[in-house]
C-alpha positions in Angstrom: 115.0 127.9 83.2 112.3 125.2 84.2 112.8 121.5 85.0 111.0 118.8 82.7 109.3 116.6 84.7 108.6 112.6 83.8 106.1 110.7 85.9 105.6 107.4 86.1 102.3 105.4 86.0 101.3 105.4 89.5 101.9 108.9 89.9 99.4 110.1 87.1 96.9 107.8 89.1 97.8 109.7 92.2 97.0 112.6 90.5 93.9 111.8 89.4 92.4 110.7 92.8 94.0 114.4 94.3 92.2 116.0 91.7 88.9 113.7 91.8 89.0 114.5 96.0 89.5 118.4 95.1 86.2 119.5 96.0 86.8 122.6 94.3 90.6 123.7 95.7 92.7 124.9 93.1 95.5 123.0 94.9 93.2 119.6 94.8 93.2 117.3 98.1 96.0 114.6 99.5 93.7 113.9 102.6 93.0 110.7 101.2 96.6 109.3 100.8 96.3 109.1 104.8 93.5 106.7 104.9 94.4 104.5 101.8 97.9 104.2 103.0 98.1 104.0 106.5 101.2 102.5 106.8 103.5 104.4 104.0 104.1 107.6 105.1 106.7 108.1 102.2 103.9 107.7 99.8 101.6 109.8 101.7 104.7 112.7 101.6 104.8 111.7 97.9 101.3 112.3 97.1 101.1 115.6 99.2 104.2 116.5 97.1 102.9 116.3 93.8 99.9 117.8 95.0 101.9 121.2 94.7 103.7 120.0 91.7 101.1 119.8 89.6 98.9 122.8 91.0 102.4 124.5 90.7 103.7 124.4 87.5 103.7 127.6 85.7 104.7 129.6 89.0 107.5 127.0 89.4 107.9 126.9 85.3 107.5 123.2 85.1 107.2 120.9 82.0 105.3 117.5 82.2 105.8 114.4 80.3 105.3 110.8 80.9 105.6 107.7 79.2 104.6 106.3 76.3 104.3 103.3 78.2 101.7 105.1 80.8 99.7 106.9 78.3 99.2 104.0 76.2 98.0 101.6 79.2 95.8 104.3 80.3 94.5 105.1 76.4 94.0 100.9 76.2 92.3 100.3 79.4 88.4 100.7 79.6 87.6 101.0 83.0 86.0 104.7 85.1 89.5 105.0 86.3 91.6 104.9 83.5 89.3 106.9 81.5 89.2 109.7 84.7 92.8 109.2 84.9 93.5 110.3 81.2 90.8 112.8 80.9 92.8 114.7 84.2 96.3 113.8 82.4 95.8 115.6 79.4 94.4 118.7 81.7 97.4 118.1 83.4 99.8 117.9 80.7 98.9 121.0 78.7 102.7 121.3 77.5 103.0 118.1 77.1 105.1 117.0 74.3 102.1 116.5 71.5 104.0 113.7 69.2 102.6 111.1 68.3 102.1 108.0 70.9 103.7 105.0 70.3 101.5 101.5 70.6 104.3 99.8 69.9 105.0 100.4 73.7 102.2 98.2 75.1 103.1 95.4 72.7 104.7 92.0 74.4 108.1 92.2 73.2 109.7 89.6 71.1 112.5 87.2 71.6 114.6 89.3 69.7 113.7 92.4 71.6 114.2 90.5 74.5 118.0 90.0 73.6 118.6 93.5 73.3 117.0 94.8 76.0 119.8 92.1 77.9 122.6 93.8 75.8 121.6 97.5 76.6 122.8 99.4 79.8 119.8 99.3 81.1 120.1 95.2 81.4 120.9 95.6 85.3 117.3 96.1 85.2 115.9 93.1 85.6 111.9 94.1 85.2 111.3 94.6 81.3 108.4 97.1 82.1 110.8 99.6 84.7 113.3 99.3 81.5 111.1 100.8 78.8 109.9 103.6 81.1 113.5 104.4 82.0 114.6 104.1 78.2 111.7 106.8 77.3 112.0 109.0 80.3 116.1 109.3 79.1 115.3 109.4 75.4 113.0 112.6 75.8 115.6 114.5 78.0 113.6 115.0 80.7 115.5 116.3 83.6 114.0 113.5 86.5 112.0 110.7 86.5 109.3 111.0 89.5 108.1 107.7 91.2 107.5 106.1 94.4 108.2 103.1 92.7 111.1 100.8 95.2 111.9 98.7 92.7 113.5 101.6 90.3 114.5 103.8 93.2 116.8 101.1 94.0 118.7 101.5 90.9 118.8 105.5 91.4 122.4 105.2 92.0 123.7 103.4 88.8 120.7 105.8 86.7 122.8 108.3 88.2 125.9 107.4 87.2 124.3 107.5 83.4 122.6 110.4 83.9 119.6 109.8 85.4 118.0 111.5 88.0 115.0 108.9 89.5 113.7 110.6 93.1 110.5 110.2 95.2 108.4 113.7 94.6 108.8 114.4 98.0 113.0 114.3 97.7 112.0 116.8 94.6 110.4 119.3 96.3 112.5 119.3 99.2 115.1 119.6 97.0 113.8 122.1 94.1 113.0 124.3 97.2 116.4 123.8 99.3 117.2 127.5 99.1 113.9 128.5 100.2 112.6 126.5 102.7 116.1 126.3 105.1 115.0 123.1 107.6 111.6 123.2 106.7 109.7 120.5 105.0 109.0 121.5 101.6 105.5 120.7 101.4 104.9 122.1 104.7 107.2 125.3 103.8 105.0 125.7 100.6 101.5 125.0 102.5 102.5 127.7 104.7 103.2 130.5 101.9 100.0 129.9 100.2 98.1 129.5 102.5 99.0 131.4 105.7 101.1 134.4 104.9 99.1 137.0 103.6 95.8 134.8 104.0 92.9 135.4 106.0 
């Protein structure tokens, strides 16, 4: 049975700029992520991860969602790359969930809603935003929560603890492919089966 995978905001953008750089390649481009971000390599090995992800999912029987949160910034926002960004999301997300998106999301909340979100267990989060994406990525069940966010990876142990699995896409590949790849990297592993063994 598949995995159902929840991506936060910054990765939908990622994958809109890997598909925007595709040039035609089924499996888009990461050669980008190199010059934008010289000095993160874990982002780079993020981006070249969901690179595979996405160009991935029905061989690897994947299921993506994202936030409300995401979906409605993107839907709100008027710019080229919000409205490029959504157009490749909803190509993207052709099994996504198709219920119906909740503004209520990307309203400021209210004193009151303030107070609860302090009551919750979630309240060890101290940025409001990171705890509405977290509440939505556990209320639709999805299996892990994909970001390259520091602030949230920080909390992956507690999220744990509750039931939460929060990883960088690289960690998720490496791991989803753990029985496969033995010491290999896992984007380097898959890069090699598609495009080396039994290739020209």
């Amino acid at each position: 049975m598949g995995q159902k995978i929840y991506f936060d905001t910054n990765q939908i953008y990622y994958i809109r700029r890997i598909s925007d750089e595709a040039d035609g390649s089924e499996f888009g481009d990461y050669s980008w992520a190199y010059r934008v971000f010289p000095d993160k390599p874990e982002l780079v090995a993020d981006i070249r991860a969901l690179c595979y992800i996405v160009a991935l999912q029905d061989q690897w029987d994947l299921e993506f969602t994202s936030s409300d949160a995401s979906y409605t910034e993107l839907c709100l926002s008027t710019g080229n790359r919000a409205v490029s960004t959504r157009r490749v999301w909803e190509i993207v997300s052709d099994n996504l969930d198709k219920r119906a998106r909740r503004l209520a999301w990307a309203q400021p909340a209210s004193t009151q809603d303030g107070l609860q979100l302090r009551s919750e267990p979630l309240a060890f989060i101290s940025d409001v935003s990171d705890r509405i994406i977290l509440r939505d990525f556990m209320e639709q069940g999805a299996d892990v929560l994909l970001t390259s966010d520091d602030h949230i990876l920080s909390h992956k142990t507690e999220l744990a603890r509750m039931g939460a699995i929060v990883t960088r896409p690289h960690d998720w590949i490496n791991d989803f492919l753990r029985n496969s790849r033995g010491d290999e990297d896992g984007v380097d592993f898959t890069e090699r089966i598609l495009f080396t063994i039994g290739g020209s």
